[in-house]
N, C-alpha and C positions, 0 to 999 in steps of 0.2 A: 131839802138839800139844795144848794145852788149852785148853779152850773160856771166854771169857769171857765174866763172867757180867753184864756191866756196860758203855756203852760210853760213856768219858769225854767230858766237854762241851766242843764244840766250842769253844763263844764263850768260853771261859775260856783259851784258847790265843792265846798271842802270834805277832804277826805274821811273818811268815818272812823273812829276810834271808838266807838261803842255799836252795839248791835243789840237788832230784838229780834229775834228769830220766831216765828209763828205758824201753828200749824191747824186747818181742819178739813174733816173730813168732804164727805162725796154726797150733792144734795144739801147742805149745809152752808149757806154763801152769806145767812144773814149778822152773822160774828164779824165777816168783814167790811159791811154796807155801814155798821152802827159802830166803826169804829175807824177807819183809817180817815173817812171826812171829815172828820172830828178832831183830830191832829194839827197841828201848828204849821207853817210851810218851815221853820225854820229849827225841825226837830233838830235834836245834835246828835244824834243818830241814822244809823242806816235800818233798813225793816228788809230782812230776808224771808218771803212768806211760801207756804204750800198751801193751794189749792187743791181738791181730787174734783179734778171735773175733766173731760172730755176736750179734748181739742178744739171740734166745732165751733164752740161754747166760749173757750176758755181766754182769746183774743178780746174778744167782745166784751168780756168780763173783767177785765183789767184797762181797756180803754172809758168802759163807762164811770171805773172807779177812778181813774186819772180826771176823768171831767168833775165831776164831784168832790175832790180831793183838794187840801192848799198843798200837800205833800207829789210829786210826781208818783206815780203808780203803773210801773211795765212792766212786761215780760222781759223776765232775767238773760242776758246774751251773753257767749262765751269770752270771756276776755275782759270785760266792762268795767272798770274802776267801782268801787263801793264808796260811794259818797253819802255825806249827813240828808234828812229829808229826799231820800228814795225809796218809794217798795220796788223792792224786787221777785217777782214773781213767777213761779212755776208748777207747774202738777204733779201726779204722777208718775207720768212718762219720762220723766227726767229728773237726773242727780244735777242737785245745784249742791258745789262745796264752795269752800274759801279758800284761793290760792294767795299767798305773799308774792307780792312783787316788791319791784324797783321803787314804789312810791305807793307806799300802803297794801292796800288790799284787793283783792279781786273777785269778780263770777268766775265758776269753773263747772262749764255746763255738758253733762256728755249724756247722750239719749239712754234710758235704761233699757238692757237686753230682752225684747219679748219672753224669753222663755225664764222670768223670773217672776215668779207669780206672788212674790212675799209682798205686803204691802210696806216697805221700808224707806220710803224717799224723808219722809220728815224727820226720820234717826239719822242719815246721813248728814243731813243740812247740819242737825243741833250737835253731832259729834264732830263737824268739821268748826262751828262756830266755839266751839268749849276748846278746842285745840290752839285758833287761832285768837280769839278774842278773850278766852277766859273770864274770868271776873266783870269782864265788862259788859257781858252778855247779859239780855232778858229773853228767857225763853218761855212763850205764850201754847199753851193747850186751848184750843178751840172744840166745840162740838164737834163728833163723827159716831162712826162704829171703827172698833178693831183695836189695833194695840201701836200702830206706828205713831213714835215720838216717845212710849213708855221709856223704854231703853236707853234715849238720847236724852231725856228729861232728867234720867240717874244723873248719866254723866257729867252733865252741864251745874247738876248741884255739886258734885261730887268737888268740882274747880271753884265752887264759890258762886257760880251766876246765879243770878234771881229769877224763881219759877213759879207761872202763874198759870190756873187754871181758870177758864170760864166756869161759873156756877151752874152745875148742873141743872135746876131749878129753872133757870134761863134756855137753855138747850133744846133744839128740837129733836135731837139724835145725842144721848148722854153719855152714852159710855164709854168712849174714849176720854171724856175728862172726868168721868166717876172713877176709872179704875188708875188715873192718874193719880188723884187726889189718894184714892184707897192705898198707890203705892207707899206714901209718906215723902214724897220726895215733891212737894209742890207747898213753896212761901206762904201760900195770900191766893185764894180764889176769890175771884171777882165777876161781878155781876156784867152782862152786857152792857148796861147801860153807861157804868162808870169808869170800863175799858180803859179806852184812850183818855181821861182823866190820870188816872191811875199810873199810864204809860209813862205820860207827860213828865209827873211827878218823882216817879223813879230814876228816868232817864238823865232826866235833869241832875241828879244826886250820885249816879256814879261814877 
């Protein structure tokens, strides 16, 4: 990978009328290293993504991906316009939805309540993107354990958006995108490697 030396400006980017919403687990960071560098700076999409990792961790882990990336790569902030060629980024600890504004779309970030122990942050994301973006969404199953995104992954086909699973086969931790797939509710499983290929190509088409 090569490191960039430069990181384009945000406010010069137009507003995002399509999304790809993506999610993996805890432990599992290599779905994201072999695929958002990979991407074009001038996707015509916006990328809403869930990490599960740790706070510590988790800064550092979206700065390194910003360097290596043509695409920008942050941590998602409450209010922040959604623009084409941005990841936005969050964990756990936090519900990222999509609010309409004055001029498109938006982050809607509010910390999730410690005493909820469900692991549900990536179903919020994909039922707030299937509400707001409809059809125009792609929503990615990455490697984990657990069941968050099952739910959202229904939904989002339910509207018409296009749902992809990483290939288990590829996977270091399978079963969140085995029992994806198992649900019936996932387009086209896709290998790691051909990811962001894949992205590119759909995004480009809806």
């Amino acid at each position: 990978l090569a490191r960039r030396n430069t990181t384009p400006n945000i406010s010069t980017k137009k507003n995002a009328t399509k999304v790809i919403v993506m999610g993996a687990g805890e432990g599992v960071y290599s779905g994201y290293l072999k695929i958002l560098p990979h991407l074009p700076e001038y996707l015509p999409s916006a990328i809403l993504a869930v990490q599960y990792m740790e706070d510590r961790y988790f800064e550092a882990f979206c700065d390194y991906l910003n360097q290596y990336s043509r695409i920008i790569v942050k941590k998602a902030e409450d209010q922040e316009p959604i623009k084409e060629g941005v990841c936005y980024f969050t964990n756990q600890k936090v519900y990222l939805r999509i609010q309409s504004s004055s001029n498109g779309y938006q982050c809607q970030v509010a910390q999730k309540p410690d005493f909820l122990m469900q692991q549900n942050v990536f179903n919020h994301l994909l039922f707030s993107a299937a509400e707001s973006y409809g059809a125009n969404t792609i929503g990615a199953i990455l490697a984990g354990k657990g069941i968050d995104g099952i739910e959202g992954i229904r939904e989002l086909r339910r509207v018409r958006g296009i749902t992809l699973a990483q290939d288990p086969k590829n996977c270091i931790t399978p079963q969140l995108s085995e029992i994806a797939i198992n649900s019936g509710n996932i387009d086209r499983v896709v290998a790691d490697s051909d990811f962001s290929a894949v992205l590119w190509h759909l995004v480009k088409n809806l």
